[in-house]
C-alpha positions as CSV (number, residue, x, y, z in Angstrom):
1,X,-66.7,10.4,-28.2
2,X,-63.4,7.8,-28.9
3,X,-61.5,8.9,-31.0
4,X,-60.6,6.0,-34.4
5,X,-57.5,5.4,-33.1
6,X,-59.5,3.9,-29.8
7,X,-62.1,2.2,-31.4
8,X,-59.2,0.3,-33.6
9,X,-57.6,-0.8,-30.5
10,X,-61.1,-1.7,-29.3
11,X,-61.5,-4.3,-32.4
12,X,-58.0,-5.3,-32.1
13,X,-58.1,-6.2,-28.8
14,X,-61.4,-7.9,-29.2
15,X,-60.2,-10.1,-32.2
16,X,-57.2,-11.1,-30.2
17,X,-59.6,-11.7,-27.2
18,X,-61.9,-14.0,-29.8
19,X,-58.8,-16.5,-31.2
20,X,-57.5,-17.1,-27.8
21,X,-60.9,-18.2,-26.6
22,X,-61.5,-20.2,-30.0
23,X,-58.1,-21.8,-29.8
24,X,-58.7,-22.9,-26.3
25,X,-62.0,-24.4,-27.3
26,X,-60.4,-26.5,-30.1
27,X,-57.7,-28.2,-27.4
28,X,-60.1,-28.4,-24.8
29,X,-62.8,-30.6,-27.6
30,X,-60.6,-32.5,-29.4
31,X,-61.0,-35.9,-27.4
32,X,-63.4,-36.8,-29.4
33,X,-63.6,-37.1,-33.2
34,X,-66.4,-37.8,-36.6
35,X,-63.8,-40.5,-39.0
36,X,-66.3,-41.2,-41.6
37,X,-65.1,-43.7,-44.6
38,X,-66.9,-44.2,-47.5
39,X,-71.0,-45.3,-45.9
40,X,-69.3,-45.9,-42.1
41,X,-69.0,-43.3,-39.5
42,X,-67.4,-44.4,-36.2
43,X,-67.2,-41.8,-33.0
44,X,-63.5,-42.3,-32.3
45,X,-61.8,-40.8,-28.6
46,X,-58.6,-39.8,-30.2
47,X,-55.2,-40.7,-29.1
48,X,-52.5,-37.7,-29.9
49,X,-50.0,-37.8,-26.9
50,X,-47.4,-40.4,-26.1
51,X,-49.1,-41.9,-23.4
52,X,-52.3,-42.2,-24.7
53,X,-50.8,-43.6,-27.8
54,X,-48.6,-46.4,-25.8
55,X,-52.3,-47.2,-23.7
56,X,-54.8,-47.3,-26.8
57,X,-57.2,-49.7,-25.8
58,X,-55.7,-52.1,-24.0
59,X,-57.2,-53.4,-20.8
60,X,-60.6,-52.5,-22.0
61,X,-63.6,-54.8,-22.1
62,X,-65.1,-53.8,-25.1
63,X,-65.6,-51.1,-27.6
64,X,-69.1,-50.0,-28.9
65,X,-70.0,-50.6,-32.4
66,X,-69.4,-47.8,-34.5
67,X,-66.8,-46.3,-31.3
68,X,-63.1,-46.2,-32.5
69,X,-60.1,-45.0,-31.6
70,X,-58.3,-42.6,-33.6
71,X,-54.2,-42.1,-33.5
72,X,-52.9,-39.1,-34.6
73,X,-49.0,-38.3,-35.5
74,X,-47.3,-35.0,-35.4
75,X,-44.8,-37.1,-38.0
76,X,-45.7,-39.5,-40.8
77,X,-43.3,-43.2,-40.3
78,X,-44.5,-46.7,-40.3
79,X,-45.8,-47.1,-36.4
80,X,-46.4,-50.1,-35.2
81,X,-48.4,-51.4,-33.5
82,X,-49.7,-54.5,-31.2
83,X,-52.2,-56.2,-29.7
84,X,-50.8,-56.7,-26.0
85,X,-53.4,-56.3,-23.1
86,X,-56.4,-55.7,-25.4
87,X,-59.4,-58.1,-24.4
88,X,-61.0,-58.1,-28.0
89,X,-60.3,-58.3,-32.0
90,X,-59.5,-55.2,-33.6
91,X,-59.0,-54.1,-37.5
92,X,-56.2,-51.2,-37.9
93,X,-57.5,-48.7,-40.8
94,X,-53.8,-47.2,-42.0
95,X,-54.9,-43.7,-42.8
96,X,-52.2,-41.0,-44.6
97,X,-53.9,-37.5,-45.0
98,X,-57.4,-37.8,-45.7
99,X,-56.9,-41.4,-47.7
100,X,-56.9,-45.5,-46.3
101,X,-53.7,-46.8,-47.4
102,X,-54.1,-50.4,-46.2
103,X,-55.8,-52.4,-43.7
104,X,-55.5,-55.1,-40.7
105,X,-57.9,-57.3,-40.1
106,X,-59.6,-59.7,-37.2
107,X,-56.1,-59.0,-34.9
108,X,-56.5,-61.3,-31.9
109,X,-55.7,-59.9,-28.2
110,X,-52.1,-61.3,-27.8
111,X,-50.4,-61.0,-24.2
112,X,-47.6,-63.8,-25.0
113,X,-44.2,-62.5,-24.0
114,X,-43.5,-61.7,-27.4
115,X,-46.7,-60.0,-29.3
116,X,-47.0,-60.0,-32.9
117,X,-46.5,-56.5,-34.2
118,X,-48.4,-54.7,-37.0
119,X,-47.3,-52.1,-39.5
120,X,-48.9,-50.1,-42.1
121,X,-47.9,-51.1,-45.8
122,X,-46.5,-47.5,-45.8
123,X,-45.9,-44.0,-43.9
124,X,-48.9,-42.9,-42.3
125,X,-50.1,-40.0,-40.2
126,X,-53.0,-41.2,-38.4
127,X,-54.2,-45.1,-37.4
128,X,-58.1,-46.2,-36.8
129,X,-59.1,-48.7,-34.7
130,X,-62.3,-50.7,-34.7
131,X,-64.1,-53.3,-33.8
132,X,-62.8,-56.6,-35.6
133,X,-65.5,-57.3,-38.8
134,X,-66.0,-53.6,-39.3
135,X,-63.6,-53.5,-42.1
136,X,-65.4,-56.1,-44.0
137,X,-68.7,-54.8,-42.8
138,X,-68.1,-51.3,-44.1
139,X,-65.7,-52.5,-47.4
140,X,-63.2,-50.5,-46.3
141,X,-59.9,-50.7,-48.5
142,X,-57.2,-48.9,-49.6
143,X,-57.6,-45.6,-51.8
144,X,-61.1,-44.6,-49.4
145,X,-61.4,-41.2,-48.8
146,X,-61.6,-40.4,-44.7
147,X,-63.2,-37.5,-43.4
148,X,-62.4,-36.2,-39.4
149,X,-64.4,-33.5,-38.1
150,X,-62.8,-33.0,-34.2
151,X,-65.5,-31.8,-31.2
């Protein structure tokens, strides 16, 4: 009926076929991602292009409880970051591969002229954010392993 050299180019093309649709599924679902650190787990949208990154959470009311945002980096450096046009506290959880390396806590909204600026106590790849107290609610310090599973 088909001859083998068809029926390769059958499963070829198939498997082909199969990674483009599973690599478009993983950009298409991963807004949203699973950080859990040590007993916490917080839904966080994630924040991986420039312009999301530069929003954050500013001009926001709120942020649910366990909710977070998660900031990712093609590059690991010492990003800053600030608490201009947010409307509530946040804690930073400084994150390099899959490990806390340092923490902020309780930073107020600031929308002086001049914001206070906040830096990781070394390079990192990725930055939490969360609701001010979770930190302390959770005991989440440096050396924590993080787990991220995207959706």
């Amino acid at each position: 009926m088909f001859s083998r050299r068809t029926i390769i180019l059958i499963i070829l093309v198939v498997i082909v076929i199969v990674f483009i649709i599973s690599k478009g599924n993983d950009e298409q679902n991963n807004g949203t991602a699973r950080v859990k650190i040590g007993d916490a787990i917080f839904i966080a949208e994630i924040a991986d292009e420039e312009s999301e990154r530069n929003k954050g959470l500013s001009n926001r009311e709120s942020l649910g409880e366990d909710n977070a945002m998660l900031f990712l980096f093609e590059e690991k450096s010492k990003y800053t970051f600030w608490m201009k046009g947010m409307q509530f506290p946040l804690d930073l959880i400084w994150i390099d591969g899959g490990e806390v390396i340092g923490v902020s806590e309780n930073l107020p909204p600031d929308n002086s002229i001049n914001p206070d600026v906040y830096s990781p106590p070394d390079e990192v790849d990725k930055v939490l954010e969360v609701n001010a107290g979770q930190v302390e609610n959770y005991n989440i310090k440096a050396g924590n392993k993080v787990e991220i599973l995207l959706f």
